[in-house]
C-alpha positions as CSV (number, residue, x, y, z in Angstrom):
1,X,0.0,0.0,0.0
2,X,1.5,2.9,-0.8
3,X,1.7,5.6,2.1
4,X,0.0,8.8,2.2
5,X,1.4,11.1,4.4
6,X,-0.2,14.4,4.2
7,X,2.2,16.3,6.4
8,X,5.2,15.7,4.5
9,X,4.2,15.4,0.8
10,X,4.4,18.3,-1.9
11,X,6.9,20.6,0.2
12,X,9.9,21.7,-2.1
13,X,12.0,21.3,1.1
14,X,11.5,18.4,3.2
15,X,14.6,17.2,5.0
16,X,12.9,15.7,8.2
17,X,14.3,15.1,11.6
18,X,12.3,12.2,14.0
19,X,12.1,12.8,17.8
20,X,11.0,9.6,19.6
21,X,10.2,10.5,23.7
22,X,10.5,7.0,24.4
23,X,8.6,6.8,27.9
24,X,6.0,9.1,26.4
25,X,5.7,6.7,23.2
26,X,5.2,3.6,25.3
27,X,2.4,5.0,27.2
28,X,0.6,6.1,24.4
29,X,0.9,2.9,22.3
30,X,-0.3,1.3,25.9
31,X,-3.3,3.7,25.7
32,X,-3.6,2.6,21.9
33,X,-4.1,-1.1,22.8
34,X,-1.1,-1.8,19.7
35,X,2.4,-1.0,19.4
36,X,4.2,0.7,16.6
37,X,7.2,-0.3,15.0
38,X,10.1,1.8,15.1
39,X,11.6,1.1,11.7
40,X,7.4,2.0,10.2
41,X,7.6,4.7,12.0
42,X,10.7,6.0,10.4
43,X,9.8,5.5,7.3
44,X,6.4,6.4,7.3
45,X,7.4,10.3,8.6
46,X,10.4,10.4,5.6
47,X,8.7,8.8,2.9
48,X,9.2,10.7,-0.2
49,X,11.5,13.2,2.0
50,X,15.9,13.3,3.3
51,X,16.1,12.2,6.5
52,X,18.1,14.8,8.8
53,X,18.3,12.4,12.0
54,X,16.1,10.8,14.0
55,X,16.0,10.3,18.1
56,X,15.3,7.8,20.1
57,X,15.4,9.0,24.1
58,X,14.8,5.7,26.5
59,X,15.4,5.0,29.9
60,X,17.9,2.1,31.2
61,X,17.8,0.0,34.4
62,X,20.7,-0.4,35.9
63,X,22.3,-2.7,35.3
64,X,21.2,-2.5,31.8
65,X,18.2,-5.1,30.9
66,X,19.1,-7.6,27.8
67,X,15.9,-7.1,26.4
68,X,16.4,-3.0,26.4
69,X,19.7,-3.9,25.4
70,X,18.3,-5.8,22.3
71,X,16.3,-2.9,21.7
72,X,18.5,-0.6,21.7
73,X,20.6,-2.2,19.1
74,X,17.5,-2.8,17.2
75,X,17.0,1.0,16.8
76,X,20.1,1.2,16.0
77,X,20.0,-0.8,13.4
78,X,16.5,0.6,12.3
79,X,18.8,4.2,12.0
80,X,18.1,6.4,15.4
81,X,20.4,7.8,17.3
82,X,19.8,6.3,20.8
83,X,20.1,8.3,23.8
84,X,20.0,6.8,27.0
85,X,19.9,7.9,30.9
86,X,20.0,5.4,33.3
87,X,16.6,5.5,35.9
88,X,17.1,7.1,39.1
89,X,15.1,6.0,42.2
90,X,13.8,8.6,44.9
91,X,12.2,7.5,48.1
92,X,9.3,10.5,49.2
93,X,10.1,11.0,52.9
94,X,6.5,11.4,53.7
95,X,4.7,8.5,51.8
96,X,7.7,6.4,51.7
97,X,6.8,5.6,48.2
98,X,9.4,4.5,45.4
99,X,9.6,6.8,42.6
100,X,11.6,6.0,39.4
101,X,12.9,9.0,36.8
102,X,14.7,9.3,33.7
103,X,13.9,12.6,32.4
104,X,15.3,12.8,28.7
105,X,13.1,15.7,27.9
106,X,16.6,18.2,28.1
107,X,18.4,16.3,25.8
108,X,15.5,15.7,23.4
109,X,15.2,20.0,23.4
110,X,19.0,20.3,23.1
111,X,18.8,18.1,20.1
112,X,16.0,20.0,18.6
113,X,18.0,22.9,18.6
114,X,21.5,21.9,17.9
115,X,20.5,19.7,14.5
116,X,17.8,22.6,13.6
117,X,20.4,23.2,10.4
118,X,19.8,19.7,9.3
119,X,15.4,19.8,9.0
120,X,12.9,21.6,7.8
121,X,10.3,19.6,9.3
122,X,10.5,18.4,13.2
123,X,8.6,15.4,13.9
124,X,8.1,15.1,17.7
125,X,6.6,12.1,19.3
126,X,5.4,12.8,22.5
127,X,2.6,14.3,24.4
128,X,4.7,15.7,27.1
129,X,3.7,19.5,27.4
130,X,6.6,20.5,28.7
131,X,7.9,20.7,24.8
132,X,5.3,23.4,24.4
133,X,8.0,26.5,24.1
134,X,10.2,24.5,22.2
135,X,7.5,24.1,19.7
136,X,6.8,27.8,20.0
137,X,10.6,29.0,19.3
138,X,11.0,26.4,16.7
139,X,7.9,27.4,14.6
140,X,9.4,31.0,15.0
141,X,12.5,30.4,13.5
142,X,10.3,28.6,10.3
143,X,10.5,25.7,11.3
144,X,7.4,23.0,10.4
145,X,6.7,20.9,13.8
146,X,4.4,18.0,13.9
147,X,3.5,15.8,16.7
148,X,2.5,12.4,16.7
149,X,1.1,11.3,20.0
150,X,-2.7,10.0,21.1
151,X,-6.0,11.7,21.8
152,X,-5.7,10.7,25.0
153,X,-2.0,11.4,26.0
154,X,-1.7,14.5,24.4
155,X,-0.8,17.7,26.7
156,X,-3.4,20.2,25.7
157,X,-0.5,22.8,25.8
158,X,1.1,21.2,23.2
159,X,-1.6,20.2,21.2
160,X,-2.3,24.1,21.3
161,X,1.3,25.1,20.2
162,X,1.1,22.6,17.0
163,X,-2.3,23.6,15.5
164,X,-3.5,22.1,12.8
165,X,0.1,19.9,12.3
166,X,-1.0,17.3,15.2
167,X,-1.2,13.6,14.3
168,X,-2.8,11.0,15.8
169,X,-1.6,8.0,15.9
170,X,-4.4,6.0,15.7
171,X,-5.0,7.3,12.3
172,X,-1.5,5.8,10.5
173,X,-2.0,2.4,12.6
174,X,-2.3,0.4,9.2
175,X,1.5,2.1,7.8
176,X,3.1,1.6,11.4
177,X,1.8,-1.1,13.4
């Protein structure tokens, strides 16, 4: 089947960059009931277009897991650049309760920002709204962001900062899954 992606196609410029939020993927595919494949995914967003780079930003146990360890390669392979932060755990003093954190979202901003040369188009796949002013400066400097995430784990901050260039998931199931 051949893909149709109407956020990319008939742009005289269209060197695209991919920007996975890993964490923020997985819970969205969990809320989708299916999970994507990375390598689709890639292809469906530069289809017809030059790839700049494309992200992948995932959390690590320490020690490192095989099967995250397989996965990583596996992106590798599939052509992302994996960035990884191993998980910190924090104990509340209060509730006693265990948190774990791996907060990528820095390094996924820095990237946007220091590869900006390299896209025209910024593919974000998140919901996190804390990439709302990234969006923002990004789109101000003429740069096209979309982002790919859920209805339901969508930020309505950054659903607002994208507009019309939002993408649901759901919706590219059959070119991804």
């Amino acid at each position: 089947m051949e893909i149709q992606n109407p956020f990319v196609n008939g742009h005289e410029r269209n060197r695209i960059s991919l920007f996975v939020d890993g964490e923020n993927a997985y819970y969205a595919q969990r809320s989708l009931g299916w999970f994507f494949d990375p390598r689709k995914l890639l292809d469906y967003f530069t289809h017809g277009s030059t790839i700049g780079d494309a992200f992948w930003y995932a959390s690590q146990k320490m020690p490192p897991d095989a099967r995250e360890q397989r996965f990583y390669g596996y992106l590798n392979h599939a052509g992302y650049t994996v960035r990884v932060k191993s998980i910190k755990y924090f104990r509340d003093e209060a509730s006693g309760e265990l948190t774990r954190k791996a907060n990528l979202d820095l390094e996924l901003a820095i990237d946007l920002f220091t590869t900006s040369s390299q896209y025209d188009t910024a593919v974000l796949v998140t919901g996190d709204g804390d990439f709302e002013r990234a969006v923002e400066l990004l789109r101000s400097y003429g740069k096209r962001v979309i982002v790919a995430s859920t209805q339901d784990t969508v930020a309505r901050e950054l659903r607002n900062a994208v507009g019309k260039h939002f993408l649901d998931l759901a919706t590219i199931r059959q070119h991804i899954e």
